[in-house]
VOVO-843629 format. One line per 5 residues: number of its first residue (from 1); for each residue z, y, x of N, C-alpha, C. Coordinates in pm, whole numbers, plus 32768, in hexadecimal, padded with zeros to 4 digits. Each point is the difference from the previous one (the first is absolute). Layout:
<sites>
NUM) Z:Y:X:Z:Y:X:Z:Y:X | ...
</sites>
This chain:
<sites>
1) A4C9:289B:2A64:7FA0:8040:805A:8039:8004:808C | 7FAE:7FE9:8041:8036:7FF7:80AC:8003:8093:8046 | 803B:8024:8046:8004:806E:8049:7F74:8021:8053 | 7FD5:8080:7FD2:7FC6:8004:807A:801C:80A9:8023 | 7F9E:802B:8072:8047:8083:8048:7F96:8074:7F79
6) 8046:8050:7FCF:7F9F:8056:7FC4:7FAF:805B:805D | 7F85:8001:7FFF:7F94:805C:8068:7FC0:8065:7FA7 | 8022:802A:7F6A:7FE0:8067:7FA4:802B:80A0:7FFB | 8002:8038:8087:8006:8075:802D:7FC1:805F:7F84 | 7F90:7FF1:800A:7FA5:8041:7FB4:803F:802A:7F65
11) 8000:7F74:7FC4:802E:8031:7F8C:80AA:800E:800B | 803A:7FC9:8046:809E:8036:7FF5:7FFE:80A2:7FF5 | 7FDA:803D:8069:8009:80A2:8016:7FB8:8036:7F7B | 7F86:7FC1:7FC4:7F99:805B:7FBA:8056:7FFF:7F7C | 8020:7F60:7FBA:8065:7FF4:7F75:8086:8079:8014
16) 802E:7FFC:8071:8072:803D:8007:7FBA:80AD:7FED | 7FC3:802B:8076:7F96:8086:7FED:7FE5:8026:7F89 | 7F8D:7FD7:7FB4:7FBC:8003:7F7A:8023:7FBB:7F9B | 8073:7F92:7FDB:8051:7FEE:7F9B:8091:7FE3:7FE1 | 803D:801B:804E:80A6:800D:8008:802F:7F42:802B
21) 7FB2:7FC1:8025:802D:7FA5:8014:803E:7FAA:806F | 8059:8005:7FEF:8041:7FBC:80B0:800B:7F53:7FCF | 7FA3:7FD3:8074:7FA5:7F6C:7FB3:809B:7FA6:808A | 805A:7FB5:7FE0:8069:7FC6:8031:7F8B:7F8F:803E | 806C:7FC1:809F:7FD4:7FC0:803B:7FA9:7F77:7FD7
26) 8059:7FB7:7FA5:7FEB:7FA7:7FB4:7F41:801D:7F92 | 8018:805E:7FC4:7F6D:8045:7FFD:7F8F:7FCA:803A | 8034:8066:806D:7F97:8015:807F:7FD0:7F67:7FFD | 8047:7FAA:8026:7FE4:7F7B:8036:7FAF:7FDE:7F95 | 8028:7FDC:7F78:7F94:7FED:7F90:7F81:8051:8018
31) 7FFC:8046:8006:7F79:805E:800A:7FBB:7FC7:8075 | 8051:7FE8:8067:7FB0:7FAB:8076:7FC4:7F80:7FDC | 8053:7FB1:7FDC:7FC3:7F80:7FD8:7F83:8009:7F7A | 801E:8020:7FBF:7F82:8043:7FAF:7F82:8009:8021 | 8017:809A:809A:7F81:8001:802B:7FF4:7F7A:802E
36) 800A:7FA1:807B:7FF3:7FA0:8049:7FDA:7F91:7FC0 | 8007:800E:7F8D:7FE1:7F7E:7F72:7F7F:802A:7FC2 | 7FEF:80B7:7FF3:7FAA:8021:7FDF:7F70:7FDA:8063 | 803F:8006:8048:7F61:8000:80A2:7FF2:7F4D:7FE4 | 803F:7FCC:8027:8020:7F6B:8006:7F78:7FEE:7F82
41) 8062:7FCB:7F7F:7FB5:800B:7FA5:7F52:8032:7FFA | 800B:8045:800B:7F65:8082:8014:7F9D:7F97:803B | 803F:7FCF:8059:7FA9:7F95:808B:7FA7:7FA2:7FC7 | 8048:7FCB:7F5B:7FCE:7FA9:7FE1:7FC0:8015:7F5E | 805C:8070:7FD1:7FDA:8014:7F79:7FEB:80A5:7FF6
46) 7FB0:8023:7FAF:7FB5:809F:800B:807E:8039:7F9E | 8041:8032:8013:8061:8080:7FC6:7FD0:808D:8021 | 8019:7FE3:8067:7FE5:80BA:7FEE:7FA3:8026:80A5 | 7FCD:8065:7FE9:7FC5:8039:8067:8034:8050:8092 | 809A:7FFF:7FD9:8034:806B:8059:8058:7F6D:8044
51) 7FE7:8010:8081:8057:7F90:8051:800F:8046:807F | 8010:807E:803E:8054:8031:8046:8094:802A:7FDB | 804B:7FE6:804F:8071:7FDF:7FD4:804E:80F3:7FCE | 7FBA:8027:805B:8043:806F:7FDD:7FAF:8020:7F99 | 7F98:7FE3:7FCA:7FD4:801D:7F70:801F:7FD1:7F99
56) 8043:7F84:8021:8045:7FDC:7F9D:8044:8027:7FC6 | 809B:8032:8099:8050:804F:7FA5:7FE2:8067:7FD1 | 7F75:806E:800A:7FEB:806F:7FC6:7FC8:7FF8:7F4B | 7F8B:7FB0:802F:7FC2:7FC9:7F8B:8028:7FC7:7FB0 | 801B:7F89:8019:808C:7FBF:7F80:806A:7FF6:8004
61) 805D:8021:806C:8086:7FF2:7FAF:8029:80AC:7FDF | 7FD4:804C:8061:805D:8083:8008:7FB5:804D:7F64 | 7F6B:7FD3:800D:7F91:8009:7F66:8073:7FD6:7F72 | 800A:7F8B:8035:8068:7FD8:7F59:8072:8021:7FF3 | 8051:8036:8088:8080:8046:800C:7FFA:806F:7FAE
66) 7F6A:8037:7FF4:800E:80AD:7FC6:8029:8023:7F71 | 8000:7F4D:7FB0:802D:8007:7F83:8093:8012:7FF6 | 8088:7FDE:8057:8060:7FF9:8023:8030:8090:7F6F | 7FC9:8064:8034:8030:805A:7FC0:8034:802F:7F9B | 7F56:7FB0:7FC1:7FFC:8016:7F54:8034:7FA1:7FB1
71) 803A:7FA4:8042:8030:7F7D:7FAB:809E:8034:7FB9 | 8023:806B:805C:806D:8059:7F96:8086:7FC1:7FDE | 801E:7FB3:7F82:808B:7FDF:7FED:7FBB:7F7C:7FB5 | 7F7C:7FC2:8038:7FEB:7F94:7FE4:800F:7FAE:80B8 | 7FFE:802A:802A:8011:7FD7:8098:8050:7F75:802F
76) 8027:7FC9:7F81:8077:7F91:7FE1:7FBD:7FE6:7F97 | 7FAB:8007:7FB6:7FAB:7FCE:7FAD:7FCA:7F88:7FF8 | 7F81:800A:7F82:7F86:7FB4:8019:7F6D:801B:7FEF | 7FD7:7FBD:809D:7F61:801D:8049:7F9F:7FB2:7FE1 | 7F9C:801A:7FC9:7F82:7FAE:7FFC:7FAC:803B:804F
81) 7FBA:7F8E:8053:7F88:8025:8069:7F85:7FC3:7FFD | 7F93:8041:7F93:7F9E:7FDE:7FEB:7FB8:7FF8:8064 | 7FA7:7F8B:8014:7FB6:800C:8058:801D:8029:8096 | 807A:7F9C:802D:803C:8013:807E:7FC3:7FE7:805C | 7F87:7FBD:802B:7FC2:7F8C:8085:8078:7FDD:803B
86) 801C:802A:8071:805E:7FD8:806D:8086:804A:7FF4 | 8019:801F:7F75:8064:801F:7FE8:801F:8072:800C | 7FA6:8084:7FEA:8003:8090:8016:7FEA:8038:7F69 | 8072:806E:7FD6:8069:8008:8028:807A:7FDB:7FF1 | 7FEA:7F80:7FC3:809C:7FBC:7FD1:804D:7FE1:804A
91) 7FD1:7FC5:807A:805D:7FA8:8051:8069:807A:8045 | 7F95:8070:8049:804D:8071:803E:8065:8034:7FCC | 7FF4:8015:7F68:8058:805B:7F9E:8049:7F92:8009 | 802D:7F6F:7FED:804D:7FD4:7FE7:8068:7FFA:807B | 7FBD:7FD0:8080:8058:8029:8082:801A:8074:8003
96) 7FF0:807A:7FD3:8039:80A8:803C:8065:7FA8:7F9A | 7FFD:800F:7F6A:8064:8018:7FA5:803B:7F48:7FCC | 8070:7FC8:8035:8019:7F82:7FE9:801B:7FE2:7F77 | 8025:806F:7F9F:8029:7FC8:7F7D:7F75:8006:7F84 | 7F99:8032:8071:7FAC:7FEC:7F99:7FB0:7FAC:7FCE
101) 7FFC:7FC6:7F95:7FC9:7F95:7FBC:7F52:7FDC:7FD6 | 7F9D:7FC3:804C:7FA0:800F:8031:7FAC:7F99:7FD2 | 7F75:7FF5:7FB3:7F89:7FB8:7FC6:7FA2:8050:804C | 7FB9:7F60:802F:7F88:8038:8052:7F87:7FBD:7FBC | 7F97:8021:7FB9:7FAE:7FD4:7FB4:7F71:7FF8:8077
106) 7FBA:7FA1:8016:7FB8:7FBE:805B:7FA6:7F8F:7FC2 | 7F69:8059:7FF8:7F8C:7F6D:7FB1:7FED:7FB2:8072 | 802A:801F:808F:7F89:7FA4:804D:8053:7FAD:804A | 7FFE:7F95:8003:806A:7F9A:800B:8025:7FEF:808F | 7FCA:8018:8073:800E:7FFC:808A:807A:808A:7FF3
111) 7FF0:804F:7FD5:801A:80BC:8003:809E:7FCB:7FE3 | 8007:7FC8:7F99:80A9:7FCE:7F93:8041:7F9F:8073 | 7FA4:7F9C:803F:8033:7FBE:804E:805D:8037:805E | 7FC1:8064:803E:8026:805F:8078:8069:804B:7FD3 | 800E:800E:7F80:806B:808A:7FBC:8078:7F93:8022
116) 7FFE:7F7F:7FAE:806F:7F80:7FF2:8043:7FE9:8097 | 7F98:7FF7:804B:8033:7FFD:8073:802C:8081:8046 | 7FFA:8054:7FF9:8057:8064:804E:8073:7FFA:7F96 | 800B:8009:7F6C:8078:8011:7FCF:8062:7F93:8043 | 7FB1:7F6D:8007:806D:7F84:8045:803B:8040:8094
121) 7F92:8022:8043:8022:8025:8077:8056:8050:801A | 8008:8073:7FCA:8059:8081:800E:8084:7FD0:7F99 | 800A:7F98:7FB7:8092:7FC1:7F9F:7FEB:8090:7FA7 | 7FB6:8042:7FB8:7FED:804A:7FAB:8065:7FE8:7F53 | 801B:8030:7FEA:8043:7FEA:7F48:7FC5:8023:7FC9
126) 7FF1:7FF5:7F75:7FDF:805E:7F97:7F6C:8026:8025 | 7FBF:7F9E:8019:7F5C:8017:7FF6:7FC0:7FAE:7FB9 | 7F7C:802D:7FCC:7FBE:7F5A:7FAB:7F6A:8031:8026 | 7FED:7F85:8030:7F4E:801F:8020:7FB7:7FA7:7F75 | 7F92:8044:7FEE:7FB9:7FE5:7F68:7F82:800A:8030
131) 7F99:7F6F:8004:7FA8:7FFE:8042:7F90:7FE4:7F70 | 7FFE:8098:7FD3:7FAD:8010:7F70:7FC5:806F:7FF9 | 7F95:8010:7FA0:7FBE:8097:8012:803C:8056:7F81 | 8019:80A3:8056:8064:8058:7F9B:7FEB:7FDB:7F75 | 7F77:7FEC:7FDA:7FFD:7FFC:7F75:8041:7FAE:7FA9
136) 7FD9:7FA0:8047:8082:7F84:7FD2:80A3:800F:7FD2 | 800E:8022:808B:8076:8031:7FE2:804A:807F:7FB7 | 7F6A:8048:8007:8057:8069:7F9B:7FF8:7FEE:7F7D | 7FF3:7F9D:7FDB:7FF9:7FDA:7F60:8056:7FA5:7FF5 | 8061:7F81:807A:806C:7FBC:8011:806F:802D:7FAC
141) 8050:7FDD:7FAE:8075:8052:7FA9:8054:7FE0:8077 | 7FFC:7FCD:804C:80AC:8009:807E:7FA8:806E:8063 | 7F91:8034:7FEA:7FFB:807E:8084:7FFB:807E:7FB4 | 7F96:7FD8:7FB4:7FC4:8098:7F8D:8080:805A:7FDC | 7FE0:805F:8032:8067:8092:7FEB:808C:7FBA:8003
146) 7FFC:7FC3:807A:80BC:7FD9:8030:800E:8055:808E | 7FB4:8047:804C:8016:803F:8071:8039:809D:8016 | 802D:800E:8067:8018:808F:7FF7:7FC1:8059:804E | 7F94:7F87:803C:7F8E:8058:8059:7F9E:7F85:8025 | 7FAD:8051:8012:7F94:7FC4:8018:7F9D:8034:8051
151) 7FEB:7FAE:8093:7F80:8040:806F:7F95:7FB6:7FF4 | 7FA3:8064:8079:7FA1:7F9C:7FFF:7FCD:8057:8047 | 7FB3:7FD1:8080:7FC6:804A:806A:7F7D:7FEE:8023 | 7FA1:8044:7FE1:7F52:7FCC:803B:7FFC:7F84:7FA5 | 7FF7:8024:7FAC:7FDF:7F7D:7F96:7F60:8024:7FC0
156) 802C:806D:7FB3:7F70:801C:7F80:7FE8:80B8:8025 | 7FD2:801C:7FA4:7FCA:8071:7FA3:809A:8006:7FCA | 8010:808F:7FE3:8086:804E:7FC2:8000:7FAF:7F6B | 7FB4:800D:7FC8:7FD6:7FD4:7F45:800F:7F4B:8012 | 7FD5:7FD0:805E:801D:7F88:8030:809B:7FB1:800C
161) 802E:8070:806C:806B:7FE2:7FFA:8091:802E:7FC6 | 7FD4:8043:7F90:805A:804F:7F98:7FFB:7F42:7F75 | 7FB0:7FFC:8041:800C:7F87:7F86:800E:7F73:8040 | 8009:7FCF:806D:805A:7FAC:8050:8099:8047:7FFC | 801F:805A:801B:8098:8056:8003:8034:8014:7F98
166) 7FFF:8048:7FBE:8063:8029:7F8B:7FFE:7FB4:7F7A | 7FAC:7F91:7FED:8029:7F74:7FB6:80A0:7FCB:803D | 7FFE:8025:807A:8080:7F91:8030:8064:8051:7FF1 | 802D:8095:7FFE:803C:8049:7FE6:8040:8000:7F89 | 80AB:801B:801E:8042:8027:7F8B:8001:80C6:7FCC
171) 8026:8005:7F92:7FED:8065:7FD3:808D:807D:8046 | 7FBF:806E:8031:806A:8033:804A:7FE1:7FF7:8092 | 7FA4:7F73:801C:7FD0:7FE2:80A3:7FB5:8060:8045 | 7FF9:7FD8:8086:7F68:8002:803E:7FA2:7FD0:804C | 7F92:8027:7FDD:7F7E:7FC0:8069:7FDA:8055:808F
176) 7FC8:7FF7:806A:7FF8:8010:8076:7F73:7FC3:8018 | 7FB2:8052:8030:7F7D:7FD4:802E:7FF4:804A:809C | 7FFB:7F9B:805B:7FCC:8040:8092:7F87:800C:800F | 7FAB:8075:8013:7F79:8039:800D:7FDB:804E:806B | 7F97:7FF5:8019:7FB6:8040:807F:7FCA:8091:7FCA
181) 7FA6:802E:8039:7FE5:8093:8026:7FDD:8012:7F42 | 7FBB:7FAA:7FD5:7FEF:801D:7F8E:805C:8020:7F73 | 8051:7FF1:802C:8099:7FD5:7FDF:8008:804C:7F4E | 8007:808C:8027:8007:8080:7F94:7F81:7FF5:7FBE | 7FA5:800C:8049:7F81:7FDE:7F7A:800E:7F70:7FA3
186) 801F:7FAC:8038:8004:7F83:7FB3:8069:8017:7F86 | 8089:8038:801D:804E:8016:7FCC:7FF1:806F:7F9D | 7FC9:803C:7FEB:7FCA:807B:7F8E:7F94:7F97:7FA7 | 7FA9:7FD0:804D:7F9A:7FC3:7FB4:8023:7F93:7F8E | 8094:7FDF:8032:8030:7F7F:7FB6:8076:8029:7FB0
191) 8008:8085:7FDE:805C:8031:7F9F:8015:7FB1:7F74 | 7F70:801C:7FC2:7FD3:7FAB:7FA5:8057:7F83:7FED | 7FBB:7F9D:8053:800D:7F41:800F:807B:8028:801B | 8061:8061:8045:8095:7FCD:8013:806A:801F:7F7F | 7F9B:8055:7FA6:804A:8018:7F8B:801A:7FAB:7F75
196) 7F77:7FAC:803B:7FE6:7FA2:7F89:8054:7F89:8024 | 8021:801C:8078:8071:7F6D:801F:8074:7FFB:8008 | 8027:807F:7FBC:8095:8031:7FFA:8036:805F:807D | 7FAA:8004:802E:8047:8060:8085:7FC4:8087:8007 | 805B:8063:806C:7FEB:8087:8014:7FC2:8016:809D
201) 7FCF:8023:7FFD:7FF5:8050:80B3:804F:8074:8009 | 8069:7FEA:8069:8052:8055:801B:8004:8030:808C | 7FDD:7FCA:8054:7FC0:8042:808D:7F98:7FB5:806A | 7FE2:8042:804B:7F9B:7FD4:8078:806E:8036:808A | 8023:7FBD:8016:803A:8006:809B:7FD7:7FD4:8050
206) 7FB8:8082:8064:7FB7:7FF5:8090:8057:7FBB:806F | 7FB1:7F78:805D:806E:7F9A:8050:7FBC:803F:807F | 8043:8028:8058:7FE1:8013:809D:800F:7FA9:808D | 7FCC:7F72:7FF9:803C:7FAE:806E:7FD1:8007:80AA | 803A:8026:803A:800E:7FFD:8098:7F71:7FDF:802E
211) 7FBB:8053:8058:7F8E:7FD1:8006:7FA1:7FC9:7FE6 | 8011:8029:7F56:7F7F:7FA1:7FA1:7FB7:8087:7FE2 | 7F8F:803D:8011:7FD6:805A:7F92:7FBD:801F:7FA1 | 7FE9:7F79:7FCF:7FDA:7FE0:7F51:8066:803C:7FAF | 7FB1:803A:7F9F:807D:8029:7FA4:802A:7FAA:7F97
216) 80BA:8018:7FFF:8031:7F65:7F81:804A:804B:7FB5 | 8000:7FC8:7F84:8031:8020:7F87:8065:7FD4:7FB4 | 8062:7FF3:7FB8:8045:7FB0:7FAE:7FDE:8024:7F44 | 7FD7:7FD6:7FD4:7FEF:800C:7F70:8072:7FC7:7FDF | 8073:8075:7F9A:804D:7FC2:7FBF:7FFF:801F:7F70
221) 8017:7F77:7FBC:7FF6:8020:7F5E:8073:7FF8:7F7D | 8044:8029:7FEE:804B:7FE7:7FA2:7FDA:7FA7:7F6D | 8052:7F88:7FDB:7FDF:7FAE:7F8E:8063:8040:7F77 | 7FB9:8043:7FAF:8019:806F:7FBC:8003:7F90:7F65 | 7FC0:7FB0:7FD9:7FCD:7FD1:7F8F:7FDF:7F55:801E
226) 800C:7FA0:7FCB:7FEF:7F7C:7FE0:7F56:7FFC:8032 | 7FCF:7FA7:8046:7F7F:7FF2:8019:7F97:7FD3:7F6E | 7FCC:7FFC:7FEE:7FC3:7FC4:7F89:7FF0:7F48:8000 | 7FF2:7FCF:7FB3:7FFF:7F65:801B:7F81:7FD0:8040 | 7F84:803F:7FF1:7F9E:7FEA:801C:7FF7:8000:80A5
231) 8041:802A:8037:8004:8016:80A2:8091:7FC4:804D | 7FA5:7FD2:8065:7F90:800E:8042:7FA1:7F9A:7FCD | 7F9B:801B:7FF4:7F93:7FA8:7FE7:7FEA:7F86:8034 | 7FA0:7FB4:800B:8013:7F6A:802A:7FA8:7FF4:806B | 802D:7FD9:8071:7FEF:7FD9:8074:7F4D:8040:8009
236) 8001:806F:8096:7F6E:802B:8005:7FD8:808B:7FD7 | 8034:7FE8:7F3F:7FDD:806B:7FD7:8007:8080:804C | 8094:803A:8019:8028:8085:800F:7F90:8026:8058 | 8004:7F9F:808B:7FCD:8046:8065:7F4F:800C:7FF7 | 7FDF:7F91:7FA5:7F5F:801B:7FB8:800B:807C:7FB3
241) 8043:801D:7FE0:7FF3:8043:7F6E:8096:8087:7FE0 | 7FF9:804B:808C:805E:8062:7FC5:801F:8058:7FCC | 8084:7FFD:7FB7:8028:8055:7FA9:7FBA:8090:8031 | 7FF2:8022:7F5B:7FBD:80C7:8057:806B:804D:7F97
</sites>
């Protein structure tokens, strides 16, 4: 990766502020090139909606930074990132934390493209982009319940994405769902579907980012029990047809 000057004020002070993180120079610069690949990119292929550069760092990186926390004494682990687009929140978690070991799961083939290329770009390790839909893969015997966490941000419905997630989960793991204002209702509602898939709901943690005032959520789930074989269902189903 080539040098460039880091201009990430924003999130340097806020990670350090609101999650103990002092993001090193070398960082910074990744996070720059990122954005600048991110806009670039955008120009020609639809990723994402947010292409001001200080929303970026609020919205997605300092957004996927907020998992930093809960990743615990898996933090050197291994990450699965369902349903990444442009690589949110895998790529971030993997630059804050270098030893962590990172799958970014991606159906839409422009989206995987873009993940491949920032991992080349930034000389990334220990990443694998998987340009397949969760379901697939969570029935794969080299992914299915080999992780020690598992995200997934603005993807589905809670019941949705309890069954993209905790298929890939090992027993003892956890799942991570980033959610908007709805966050806690979804998460009660899907007690049920998260039990039948081997997992627990163990908290809702309210996210506060810097001049956003939508409210965000973290759903975290504990993988308590073996998923059943039947799940996740086959491509479509879940999100036609969810678990109650």
């Amino acid at each position: 990766m080539t040098s460039a000057i880091p201009r990430l004020s924003i999130l340097h002070e806020a990670a350090r502020r609101m999650l103990g993180l002092s993001l090193t120079r070398r960082q910074l610069e990744a996070f720059t090139v990122y954005s600048e690949e991110l806009v670039a990119w955008n120009a020609r292929v639809n990723l994402t909606a947010i292409t001001d550069p200080d929303a970026i760092e609020i919205k997605h990186f300092l957004d996927s930074l907020t998992l930093v926390p809960h990743l615990g004494r898996w933090v050197s682990g291994r990450l699965v990132d369902v349903g990444t687009g442009a690589g949110f929140p895998g790529l971030p978690l993997k630059i804050a934390c270098p030893s962590l070991r990172v799958s970014l799961v991606e159906a839409t083939g422009k989206k995987a493209d873009f993940c491949r290329h920032i991992v080349a770009r930034l000389e990334l390790e220990g990443v694998e982009v998987i340009h397949a839909r969760a379901e697939e893969v969570g029935q794969d015997p080299e992914h299915r319940q080999r992780y020690d966490v598992a995200v997934a941000r603005a993807v589905a419905a809670m019941p949705v994405l309890a069954e993209y997630l905790l298929p890939l989960v090992r027993l003892g793991g956890r799942a991570i769902a980033q959610k908007g204002e709805s966050g806690p209702a979804e998460a009660h509602a899907a007690q049920a579907a998260v039990a039948r898939l081997g997992g627990r709901l163990t908290q809702v943690s309210p996210v506060e980012l810097p001049g956003v005032a939508e409210g965000r959520y973290l759903v975290l789930m504990e993988k308590v029990a073996a998923t059943p074989p039947d799940y996740p269902r086959r491509a479509g189903l879940p999100s036609r047809h969810p678990l109650a």
